[in-house]
N, C-alpha and C positions, 0 to 999 in steps of 0.2 A: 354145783353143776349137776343136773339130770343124767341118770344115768339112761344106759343107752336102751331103747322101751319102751322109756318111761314116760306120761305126757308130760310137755313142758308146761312151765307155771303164767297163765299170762302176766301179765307186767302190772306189777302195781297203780294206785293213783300215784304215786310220788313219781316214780319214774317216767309215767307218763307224763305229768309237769312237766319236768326237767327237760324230757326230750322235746317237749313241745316250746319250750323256752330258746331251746339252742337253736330248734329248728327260725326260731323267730329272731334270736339275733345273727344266724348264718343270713338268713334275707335281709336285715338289714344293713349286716356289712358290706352284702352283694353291691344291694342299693347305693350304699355311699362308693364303693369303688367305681359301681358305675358312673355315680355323677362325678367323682371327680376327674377321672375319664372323659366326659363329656365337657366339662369344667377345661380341663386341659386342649382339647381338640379347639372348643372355642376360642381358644386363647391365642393358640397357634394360629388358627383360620383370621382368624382381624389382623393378628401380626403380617402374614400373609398379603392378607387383603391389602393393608397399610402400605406393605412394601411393595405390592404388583400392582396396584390398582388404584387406591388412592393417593399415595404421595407421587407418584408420576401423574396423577391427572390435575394433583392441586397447581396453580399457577404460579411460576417464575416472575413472572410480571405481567401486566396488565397494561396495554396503551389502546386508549380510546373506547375502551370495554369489549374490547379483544382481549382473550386469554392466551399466555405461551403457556405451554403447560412444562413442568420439572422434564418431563418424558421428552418432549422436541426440546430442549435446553441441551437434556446429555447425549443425545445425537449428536448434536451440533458441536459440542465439545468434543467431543471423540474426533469426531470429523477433520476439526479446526486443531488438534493436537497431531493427528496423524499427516496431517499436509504439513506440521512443523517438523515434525520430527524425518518425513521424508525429504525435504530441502535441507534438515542437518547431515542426514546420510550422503545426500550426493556432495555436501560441501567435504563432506571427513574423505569420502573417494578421491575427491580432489587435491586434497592435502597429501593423502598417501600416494596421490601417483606421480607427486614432484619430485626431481631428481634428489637423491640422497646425498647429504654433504650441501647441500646450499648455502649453506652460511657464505661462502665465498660467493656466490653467482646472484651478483643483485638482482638480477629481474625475477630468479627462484623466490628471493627473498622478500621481493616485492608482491608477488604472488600472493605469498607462503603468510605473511601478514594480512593481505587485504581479505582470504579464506579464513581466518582466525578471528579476525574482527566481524563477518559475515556471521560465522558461526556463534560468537558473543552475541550478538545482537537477537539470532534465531531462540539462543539459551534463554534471553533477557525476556521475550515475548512468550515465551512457553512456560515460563512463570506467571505470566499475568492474563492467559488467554480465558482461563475459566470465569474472569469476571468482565473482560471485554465481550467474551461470546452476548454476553447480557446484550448491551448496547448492540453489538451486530443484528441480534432480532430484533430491537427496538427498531434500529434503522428499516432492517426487513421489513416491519409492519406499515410505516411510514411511507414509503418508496412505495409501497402494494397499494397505499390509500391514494397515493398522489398519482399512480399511475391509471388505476382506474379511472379517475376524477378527470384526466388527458384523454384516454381512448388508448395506452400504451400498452401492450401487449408481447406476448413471445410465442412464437411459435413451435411445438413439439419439434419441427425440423432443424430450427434455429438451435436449440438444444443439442440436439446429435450430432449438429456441427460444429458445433463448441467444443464436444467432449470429444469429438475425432480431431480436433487441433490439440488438444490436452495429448491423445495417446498418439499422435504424429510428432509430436515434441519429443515426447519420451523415448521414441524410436530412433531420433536424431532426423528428422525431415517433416513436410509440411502437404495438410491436402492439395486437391487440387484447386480447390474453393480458395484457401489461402494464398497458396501463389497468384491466383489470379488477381483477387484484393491488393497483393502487396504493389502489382504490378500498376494497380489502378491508383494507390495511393502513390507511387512512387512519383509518377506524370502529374498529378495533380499538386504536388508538394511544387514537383520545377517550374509549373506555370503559376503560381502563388509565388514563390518566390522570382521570376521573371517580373510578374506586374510591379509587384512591392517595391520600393525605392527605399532602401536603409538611409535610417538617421547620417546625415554626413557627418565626422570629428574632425577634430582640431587637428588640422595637419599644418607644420610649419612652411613659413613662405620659402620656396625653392631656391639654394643658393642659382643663382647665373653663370652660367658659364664664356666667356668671351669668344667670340664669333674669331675666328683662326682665318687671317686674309693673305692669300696666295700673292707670293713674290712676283716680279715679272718672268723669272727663270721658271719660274716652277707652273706657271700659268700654260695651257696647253696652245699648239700652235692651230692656225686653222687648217693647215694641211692633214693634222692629225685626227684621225678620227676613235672613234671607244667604242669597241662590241663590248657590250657588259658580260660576262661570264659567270651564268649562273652557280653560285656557291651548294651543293646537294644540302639540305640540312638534314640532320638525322631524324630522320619520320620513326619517332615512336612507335614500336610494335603494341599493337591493341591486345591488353590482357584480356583471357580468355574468359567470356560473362560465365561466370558457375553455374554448373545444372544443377537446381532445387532437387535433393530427394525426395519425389512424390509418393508418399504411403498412401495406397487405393487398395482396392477390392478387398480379397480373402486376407491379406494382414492386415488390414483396418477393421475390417470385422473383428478377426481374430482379438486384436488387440485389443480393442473397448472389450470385448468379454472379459480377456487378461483384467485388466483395468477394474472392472463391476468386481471382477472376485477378489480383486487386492482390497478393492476396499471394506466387502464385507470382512474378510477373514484379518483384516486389522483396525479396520472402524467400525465392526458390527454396522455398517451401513448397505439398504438394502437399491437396486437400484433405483425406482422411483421416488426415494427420499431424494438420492443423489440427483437425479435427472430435478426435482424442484432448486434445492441449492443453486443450479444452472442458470434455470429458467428465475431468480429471482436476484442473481447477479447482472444477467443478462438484462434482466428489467431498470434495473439502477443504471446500467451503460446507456441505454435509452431516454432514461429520465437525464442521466448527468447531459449527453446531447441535444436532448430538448431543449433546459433549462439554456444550453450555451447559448444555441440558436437566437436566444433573446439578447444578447451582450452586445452592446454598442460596438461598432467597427472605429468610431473614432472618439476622443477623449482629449480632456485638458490635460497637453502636457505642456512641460517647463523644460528649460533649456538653461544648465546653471554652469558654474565651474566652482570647485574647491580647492582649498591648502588647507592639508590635516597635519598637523605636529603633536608632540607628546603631551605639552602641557599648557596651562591657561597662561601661563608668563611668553611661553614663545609665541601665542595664538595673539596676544596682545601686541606682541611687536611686530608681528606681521599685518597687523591694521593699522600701527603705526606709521608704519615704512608705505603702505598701499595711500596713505593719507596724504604722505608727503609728497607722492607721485610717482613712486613706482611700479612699474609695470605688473599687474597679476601674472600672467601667462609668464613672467623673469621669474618671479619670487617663486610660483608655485615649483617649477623646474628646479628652484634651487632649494627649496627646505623642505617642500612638502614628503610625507613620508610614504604617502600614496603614489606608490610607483607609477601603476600602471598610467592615473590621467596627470600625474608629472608631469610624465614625455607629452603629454597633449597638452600642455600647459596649464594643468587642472579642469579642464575640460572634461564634464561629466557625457555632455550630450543630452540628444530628447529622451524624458524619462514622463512616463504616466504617477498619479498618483498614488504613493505603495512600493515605490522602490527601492528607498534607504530605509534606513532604523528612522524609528519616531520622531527625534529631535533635527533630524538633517530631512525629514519628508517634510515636517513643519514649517522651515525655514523656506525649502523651493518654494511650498505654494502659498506662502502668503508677503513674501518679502518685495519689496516693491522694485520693480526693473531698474537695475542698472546698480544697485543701493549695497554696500558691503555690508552683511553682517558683523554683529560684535560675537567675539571667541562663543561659538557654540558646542556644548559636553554632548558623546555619545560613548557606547562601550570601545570604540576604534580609537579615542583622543578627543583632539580639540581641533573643531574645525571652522574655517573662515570661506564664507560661503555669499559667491557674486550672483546672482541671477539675470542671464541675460535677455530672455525671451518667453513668454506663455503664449498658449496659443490654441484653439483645438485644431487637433493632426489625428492620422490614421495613427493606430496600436499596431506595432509591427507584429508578424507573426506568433512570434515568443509569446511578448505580453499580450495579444489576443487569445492564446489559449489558455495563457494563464488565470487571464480575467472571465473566458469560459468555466475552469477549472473550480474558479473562488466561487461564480453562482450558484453552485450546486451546494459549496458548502455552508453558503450563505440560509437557501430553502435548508437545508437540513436545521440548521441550528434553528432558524424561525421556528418549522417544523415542532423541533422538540418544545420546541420555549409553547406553544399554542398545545403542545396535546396535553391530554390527562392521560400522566402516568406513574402505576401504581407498580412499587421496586420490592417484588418478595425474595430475591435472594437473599443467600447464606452461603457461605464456604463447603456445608455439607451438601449442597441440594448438588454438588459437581458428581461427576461420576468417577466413581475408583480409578486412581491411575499408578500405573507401574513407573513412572517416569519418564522425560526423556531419553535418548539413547546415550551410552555413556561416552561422554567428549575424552576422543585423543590428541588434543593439542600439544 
């Protein structure tokens, strides 16, 4: 060490080296901590990217070379788990607010069952709804194609009055839009059923009663005469028609706000997602009504009677006994197990085709008039089955809506069977879930 004065020494070649050495692996270490720094960042940023960006924009599935993307999938799913899970809550309210101790009070308990099975049933679908959602937008895109293809359409307003019958529901009352519909549905329903003439049944012939003929005593005289003396009958007090609670103005308002912020803060759904959901339910209501519009008003139906028993020995003897001349409309009343058209003498009535299980629809329409069949197997027994009439007749209300009802399912299933579609789900593509709510059964 120099002492102090003294000049110092400058630096050797070695040391110079040396420091110019360290100075050069100090920079390169720099350099590499940089890069794997940058190494690192990169790494992150795709991961990243992957999870915000690209795996929600890769496609769920693919119909017609439309994309659903992963991103509208787990909306959807959220969505469709939160409307489950809110129908389990109000069924679990309802279970709680039955009287306690029911076990004794059948109708508590009848209730108290049928909310339990409700609630099974909500459980049973909230297990399977992340891969139904799939097929929901499949439908979704279908319904969008076929509606265009019509001219079928919804309206933003249509919309808002949907969702204001959703939050007038929840409120316990109904708009005013709705009252008024029901009102118009209501009249419309009683003059449909007014024109309509129900299938007549098998009603047995009237015993007779014998005509009661006045003695000469008892016979009036002509001197006598009869003021008839009105008997008052008791005139029915007219219950009182309930007034509809109409939710309008500032709590309707109110309420669909209520409503938009429930859903975001438990379906992360924002409102214009929501408001489409609406508008492409509401399109399907329109398509399924379109489609009915087309369904025949009238159809072949058949006019049969039955005798069902337990097994093919007694199905047999009862074509026996009908062989030998026994009456159907006797036998049936006496073996058949089929209560209800028993009493009618196994008298089924006018039925379209579609109405029983498989093997008793078969036999109506193709068995020849008048002609018994031999013992016919279905999951109900064994049935022996008369046909007395075909014919084409009007579909009574029932089965016209129902045959409305089948059209639509009918274009769907076409639908899918004609499109090209291509299925990228997986169990993970769902969005994270906490569960449903926990059942107090």
């Amino acid at each position: 060490m120099a002492k102090k004065g003294q000049p110092q020494r400058a630096p050797t070649r070695r040391q110079l080296a040396r420091s110019k050495k360290e100075q050069e692996q100090l920079r390169l270490i720099y350099f590499g901590l940089a890069g794997v720094g940058v190494l690192v960042l990169l790494v992150l940023a795709f991961g990243l990217y992957q999870t915000y960006v690209l795996e929600p924009s890769s496609p769920v599935v693919t119909v017609n070379d439309a994309d659903v993307t992963t991103r509208a999938y787990r909306d959807r799913v959220r969505y469709e788990r939160f409307l489950l899970d809110d129908q389990f809550s109000q069924i679990q309210a309802q279970l709680a607010s039955l009287p306690a101790g029911g076990e004794n009070d059948q109708f508590s308990q009848m209730l108290r069952n049928q909310y339990q099975q409700f609630a099974s049933q909500l459980l049973q679908q909230r297990s399977l709804i992340d891969r139904q959602t799939v097929d929901t937008l499949i439908e979704d895109e279908l319904v969008e194609a076929q509606a265009t293809e019509r001219g079928i359409t919804v309206s933003p307003e249509e919309v808002t009055e949907f969702i204001n019958r959703i939050v007038a529901s929840r409120e316990g009352g109904l708009t005013e839009a709705a009252v008024e519909e029901t009102s118009t549905a209501a009249a419309e329903f009683t003059a449909t059923a007014a024109v309509w003439t129900p299938t007549p049944t098998f009603t047995p012939s009237p015993t007779l009663t014998p005509t009661v003929t006045l003695t000469q005593t008892e016979a009036l005289t002509q001197s006598e005469s009869i003021t008839p003396t009105a008997t008052p009958a008791d005139t029915p007090t007219p219950a009182p028609t309930p007034t509809p609670n109409i939710i309008s103005g500032e709590t309707l308002t109110t309420g669909y706000q209520n409503w938009i912020t429930t859903l975001a803060n438990n379906a992360g759904l924002d409102e214009a997602t929501y408001r489409e959901y609406i508008r492409l339910a509401l399109l399907q209501d329109k398509l399924r009504e379109t489609l009915g519009e087309d369904v025949p008003r009238e159809e072949e139906q058949a006019h049969a009677r039955h005798i069902l028993v337990e097994t093919e020995e007694e199905a047999q003897a009862v074509v026996e006994r009908l062989n030998e001349g026994e009456e159907f409309a006797d036998l049936a009343a006496e073996v058949s197990t089929d209560s209800g058209s028993a009493a009618q003498g196994g008298d089924l009535g006018w039925v379209p085709q579609g109405s029983f299980v498989a093997p008793v629809d078969e036999a109506v329409f193709s068995l020849p008039i008048g002609e018994v069949s031999e013992p016919i197997e279905s999951t109900f027994g064994w049935h022996v089955i008369e046909v007395l009439e075909r014919e084409e007749r009007e579909l009574s209300p029932g089965d016209y809506a129902q045959r409305q009802r089948q059209a639509y399912t009918t274009w769907l299933n076409e639908a899918r069977a004609a499109a090209t579609i291509e299925d990228f789900w997986t169990a993970d593509k769902a969005p994270a879930d906490s569960g449903p709510p926990t059942p107090s059964l």
